[in-house]
Each structure stands twice: as structure tokens, then as C-alpha cells.
Wavefront OBJ file of the C-alpha trace (Angstrom):
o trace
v -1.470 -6.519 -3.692
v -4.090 -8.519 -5.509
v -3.663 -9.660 -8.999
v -5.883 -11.191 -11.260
v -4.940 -14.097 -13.408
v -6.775 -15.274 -17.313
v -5.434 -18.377 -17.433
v -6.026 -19.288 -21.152
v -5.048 -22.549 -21.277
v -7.044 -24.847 -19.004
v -5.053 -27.655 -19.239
v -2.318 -25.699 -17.348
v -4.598 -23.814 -15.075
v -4.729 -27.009 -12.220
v -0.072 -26.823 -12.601
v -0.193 -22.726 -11.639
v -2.532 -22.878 -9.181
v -1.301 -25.705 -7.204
v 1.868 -23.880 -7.692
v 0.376 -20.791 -6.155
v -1.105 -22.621 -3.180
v 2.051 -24.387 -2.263
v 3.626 -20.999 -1.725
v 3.142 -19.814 1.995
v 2.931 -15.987 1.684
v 0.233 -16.399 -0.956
v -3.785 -16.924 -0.907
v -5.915 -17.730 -3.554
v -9.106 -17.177 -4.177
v -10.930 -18.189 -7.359
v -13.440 -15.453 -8.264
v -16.252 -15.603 -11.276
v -16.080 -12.916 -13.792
v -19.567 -12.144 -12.737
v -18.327 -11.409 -9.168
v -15.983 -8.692 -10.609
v -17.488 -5.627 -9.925
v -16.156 -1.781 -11.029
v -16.316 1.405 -9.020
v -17.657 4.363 -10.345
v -14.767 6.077 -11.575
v -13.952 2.876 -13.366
v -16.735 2.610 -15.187
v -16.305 6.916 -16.169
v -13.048 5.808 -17.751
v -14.312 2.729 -19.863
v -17.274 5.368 -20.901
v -14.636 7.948 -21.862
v -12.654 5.522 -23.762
v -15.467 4.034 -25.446
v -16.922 6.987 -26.795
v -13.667 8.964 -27.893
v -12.440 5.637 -29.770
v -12.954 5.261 -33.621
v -13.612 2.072 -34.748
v -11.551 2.453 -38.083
v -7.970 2.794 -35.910
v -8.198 -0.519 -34.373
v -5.422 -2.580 -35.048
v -6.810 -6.832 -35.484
v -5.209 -8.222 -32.904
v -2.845 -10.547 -35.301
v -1.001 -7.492 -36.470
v -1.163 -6.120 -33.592
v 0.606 -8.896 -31.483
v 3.206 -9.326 -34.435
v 3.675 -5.460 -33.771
v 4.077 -6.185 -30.113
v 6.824 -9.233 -30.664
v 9.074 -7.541 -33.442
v 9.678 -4.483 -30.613
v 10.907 -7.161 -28.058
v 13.280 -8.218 -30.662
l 1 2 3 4 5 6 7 8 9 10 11 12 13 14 15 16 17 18 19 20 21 22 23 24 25 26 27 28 29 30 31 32 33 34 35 36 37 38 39 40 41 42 43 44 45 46 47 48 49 50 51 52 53 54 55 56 57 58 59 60 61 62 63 64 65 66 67 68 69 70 71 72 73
């Protein structure tokens, strides 16, 4: 399994990667966003969604994150 990791915070990226690393039955492997590449059928599905979305339902992401914390009340 791979997982990739958007470690907002760079003053506590250097604390979860060490942590990472000092695990045995894990690798890491730093990778640029430019490296990132999609397949095909990826890229159908970001087409799809962009052109069926309307730009008056988005939600700003302040609501909707207070949305997101009042459910996990």
C-alpha cells in the first residue's frame, strides 16, 4: 500500500518523517508534486467532475470544515 502524505506544517514535517523511517516495515520516499503523474482513467474522472460541477454549490471551505467538525460531535 502506498500512501501519500501533505504535511502542512513544515515545522513538524522533519518529527513524522523521522518517525516513519525509524519504523522497520516502512520506506519512504519523498516525491515532488511534479513527479505525480495520473493515468488515463484518472484524468476521465477529474474531466467528468469538472465539467458536471456548478460553481454556485461550492461550499468555502470555512463553512464547510465547521460542517465537517459539528458531525463528529
Amino acid at each position: 500500500m502506498q500512501l501519500l502524505v501533505d504535511i502542512k506544517d513544515k515545522t513538524k514535517e522533519s518529527v513524522l518523517l523521522n518517525f516513519l523511517k525509524s519504523l522497520n516495515y516502512i520506506s519512504v520516499e519523498e516525491v515532488e508534486s511534479k513527479d505525480v503523474y495520473l493515468s488515463d482513467s484518472q484524468k476521465e474522472i477529474l474531466d467528468e467532475r469538472r465539467n458536471s460541477t456548478v460553481a454556485e454549490e461550492f461550499i468555502p471551505w470555512e463553512k464547510a470544515k465547521k460542517q465537517l467538525k459539528s458531525k463528529r460531535k
